[in-house]
GUDREN-738512 format. One record per atom (N, C-alpha, C): residue in one letter; z negated, y, x negated; residue number from 0; atom name. Coordinates in Angstrom, 3 decimals. Layout:
BEGIN
  resn        pz        py        px  resi  name
     a         Z         Y         X   NUM    CA
...
end
This chain:
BEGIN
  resn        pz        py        px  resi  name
     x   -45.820     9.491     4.843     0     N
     x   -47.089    10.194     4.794     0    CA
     x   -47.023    11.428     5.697     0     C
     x   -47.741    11.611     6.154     1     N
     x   -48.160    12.565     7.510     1    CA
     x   -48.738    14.106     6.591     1     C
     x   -48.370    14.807     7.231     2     N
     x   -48.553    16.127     6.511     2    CA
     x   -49.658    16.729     7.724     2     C
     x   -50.974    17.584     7.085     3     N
     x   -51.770    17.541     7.995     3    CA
     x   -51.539    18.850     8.610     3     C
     x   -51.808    19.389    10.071     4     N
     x   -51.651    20.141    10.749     4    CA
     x   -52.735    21.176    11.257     4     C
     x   -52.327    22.100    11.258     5     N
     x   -53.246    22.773    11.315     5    CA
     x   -53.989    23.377    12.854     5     C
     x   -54.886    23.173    13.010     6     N
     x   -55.704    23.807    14.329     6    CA
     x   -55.588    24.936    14.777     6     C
     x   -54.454    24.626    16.102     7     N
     x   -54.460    25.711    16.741     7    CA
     x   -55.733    26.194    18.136     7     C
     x   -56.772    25.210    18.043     8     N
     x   -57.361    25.778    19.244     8    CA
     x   -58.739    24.953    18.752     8     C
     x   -59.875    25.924    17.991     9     N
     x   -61.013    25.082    17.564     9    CA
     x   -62.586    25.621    18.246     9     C
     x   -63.450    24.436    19.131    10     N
     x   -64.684    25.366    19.482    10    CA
     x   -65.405    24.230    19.226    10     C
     x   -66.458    24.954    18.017    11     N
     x   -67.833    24.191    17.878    11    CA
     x   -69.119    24.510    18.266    11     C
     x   -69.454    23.506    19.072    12     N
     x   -71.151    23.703    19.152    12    CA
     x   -70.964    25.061    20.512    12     C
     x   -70.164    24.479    21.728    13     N
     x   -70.208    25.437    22.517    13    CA
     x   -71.279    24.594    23.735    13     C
     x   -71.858    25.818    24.125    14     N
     x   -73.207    25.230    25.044    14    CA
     x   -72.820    26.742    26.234    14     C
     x   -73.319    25.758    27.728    15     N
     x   -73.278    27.064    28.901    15    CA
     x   -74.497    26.492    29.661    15     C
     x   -75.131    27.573    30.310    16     N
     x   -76.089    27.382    31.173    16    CA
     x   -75.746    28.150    32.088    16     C
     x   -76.262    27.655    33.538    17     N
     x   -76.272    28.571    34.889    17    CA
     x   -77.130    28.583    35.274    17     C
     x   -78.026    29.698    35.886    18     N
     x   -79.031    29.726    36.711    18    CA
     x   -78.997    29.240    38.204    18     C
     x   -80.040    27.978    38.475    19     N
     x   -80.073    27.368    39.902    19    CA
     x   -81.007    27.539    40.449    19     C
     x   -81.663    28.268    41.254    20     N
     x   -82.724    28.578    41.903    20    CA
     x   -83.561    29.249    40.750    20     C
     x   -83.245    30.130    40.000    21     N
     x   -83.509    30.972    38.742    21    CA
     x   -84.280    30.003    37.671    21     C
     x   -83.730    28.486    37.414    22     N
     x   -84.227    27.579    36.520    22    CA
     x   -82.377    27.653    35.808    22     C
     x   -82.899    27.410    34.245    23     N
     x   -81.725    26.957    33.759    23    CA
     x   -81.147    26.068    33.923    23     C
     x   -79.532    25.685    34.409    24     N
     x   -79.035    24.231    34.316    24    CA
     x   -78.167    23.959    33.009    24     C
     x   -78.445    23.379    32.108    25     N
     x   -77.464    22.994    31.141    25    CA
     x   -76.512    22.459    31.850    25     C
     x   -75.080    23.354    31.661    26     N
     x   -73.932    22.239    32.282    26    CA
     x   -72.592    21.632    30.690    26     C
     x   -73.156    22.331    29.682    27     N
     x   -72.002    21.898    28.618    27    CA
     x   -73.340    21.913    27.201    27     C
     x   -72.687    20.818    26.799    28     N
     x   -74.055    21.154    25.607    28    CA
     x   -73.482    20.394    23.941    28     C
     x   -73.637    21.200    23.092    29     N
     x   -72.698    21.219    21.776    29    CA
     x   -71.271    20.563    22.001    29     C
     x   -70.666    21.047    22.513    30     N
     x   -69.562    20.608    22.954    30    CA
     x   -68.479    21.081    21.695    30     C
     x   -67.691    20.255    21.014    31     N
     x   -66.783    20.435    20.291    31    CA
     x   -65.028    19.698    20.047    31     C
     x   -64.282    20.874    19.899    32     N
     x   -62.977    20.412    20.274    32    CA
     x   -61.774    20.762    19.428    32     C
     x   -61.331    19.840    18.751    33     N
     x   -60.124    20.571    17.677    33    CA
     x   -59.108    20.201    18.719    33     C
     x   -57.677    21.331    18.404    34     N
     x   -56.229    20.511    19.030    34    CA
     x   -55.068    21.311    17.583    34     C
     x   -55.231    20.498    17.546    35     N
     x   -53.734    20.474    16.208    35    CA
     x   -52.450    21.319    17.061    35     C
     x   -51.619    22.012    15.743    36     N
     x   -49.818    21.890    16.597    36    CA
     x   -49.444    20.808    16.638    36     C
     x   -48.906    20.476    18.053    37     N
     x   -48.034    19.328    18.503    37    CA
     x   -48.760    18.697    19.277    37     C
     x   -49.887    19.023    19.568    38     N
     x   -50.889    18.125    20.530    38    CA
     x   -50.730    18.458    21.584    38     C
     x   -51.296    17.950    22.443    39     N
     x   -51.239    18.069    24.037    39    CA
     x   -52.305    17.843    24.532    39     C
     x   -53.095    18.836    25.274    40     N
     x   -54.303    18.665    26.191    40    CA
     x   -54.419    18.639    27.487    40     C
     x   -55.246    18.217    28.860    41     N
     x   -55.410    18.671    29.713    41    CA
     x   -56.701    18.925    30.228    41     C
     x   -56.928    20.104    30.383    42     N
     x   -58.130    20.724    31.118    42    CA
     x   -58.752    20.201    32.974    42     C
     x   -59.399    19.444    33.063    43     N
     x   -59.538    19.006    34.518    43    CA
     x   -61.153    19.227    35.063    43     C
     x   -61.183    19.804    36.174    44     N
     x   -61.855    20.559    37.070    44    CA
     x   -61.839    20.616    38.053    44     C
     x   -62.566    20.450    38.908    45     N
     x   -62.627    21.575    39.940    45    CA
     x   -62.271    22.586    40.056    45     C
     x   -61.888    23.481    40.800    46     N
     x   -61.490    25.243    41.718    46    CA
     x   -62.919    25.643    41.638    46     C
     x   -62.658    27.018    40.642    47     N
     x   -63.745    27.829    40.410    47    CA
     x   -65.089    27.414    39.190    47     C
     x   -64.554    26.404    38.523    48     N
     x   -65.504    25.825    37.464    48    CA
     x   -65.308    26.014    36.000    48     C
     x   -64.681    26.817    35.945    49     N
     x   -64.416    27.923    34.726    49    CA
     x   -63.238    27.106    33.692    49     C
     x   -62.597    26.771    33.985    50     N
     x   -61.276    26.063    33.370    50    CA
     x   -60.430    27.301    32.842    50     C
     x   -59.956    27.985    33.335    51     N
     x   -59.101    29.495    33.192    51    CA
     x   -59.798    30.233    32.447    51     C
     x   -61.194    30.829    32.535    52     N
     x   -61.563    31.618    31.744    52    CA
     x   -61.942    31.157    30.415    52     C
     x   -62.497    29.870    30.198    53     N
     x   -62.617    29.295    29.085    53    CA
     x   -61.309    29.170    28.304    53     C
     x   -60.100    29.031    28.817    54     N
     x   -58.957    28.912    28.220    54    CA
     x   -58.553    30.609    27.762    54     C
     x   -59.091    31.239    28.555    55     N
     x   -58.384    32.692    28.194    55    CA
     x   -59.678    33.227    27.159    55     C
     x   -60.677    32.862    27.132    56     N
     x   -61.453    33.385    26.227    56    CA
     x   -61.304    32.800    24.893    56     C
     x   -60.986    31.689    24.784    57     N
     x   -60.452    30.901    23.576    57    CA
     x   -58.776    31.635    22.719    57     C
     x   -58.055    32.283    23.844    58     N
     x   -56.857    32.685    23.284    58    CA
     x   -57.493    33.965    23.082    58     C
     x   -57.937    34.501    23.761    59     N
     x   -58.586    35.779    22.678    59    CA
     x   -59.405    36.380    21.547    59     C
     x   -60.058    34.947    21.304    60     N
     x   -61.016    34.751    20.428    60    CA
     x   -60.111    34.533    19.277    60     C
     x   -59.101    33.587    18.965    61     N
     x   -57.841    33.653    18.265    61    CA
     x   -57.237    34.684    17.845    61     C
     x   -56.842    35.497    19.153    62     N
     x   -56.006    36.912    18.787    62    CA
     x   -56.678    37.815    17.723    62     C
     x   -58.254    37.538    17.702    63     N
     x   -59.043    38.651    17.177    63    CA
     x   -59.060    38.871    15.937    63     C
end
């Protein structure tokens, strides 16, 4: 029997918009993500498409 683990990295119901020619673009919409200890993720992107800051805003949101 598996002993359950607890969530080290949880975002619910995350939504982003950018302004494109000053119209909103939905680019993420209720987006939700558990990762347990022992899991393994990978983040994939493009250069400059917010991969890093989303990861660093998530570890600080934690720290808090």
């Amino acid at each position: 029997m598996e002993t359950a683990r607890e969530d080290i990295i949880k975002v619910t119901h995350l939504n982003k918009q950018f302004l494109v020619n000053k119209q909103p673009m939905e680019v993420l919409h209720d987006i939700n993500l558990q990762v347990k200890k022992g899991e393994f993720i990978t983040i994939v992107g493009h250069s400059g498409c917010g991969k890093s800051k989303k990861t660093s805003e998530s570890h600080t949101q934690k720290r808090n």
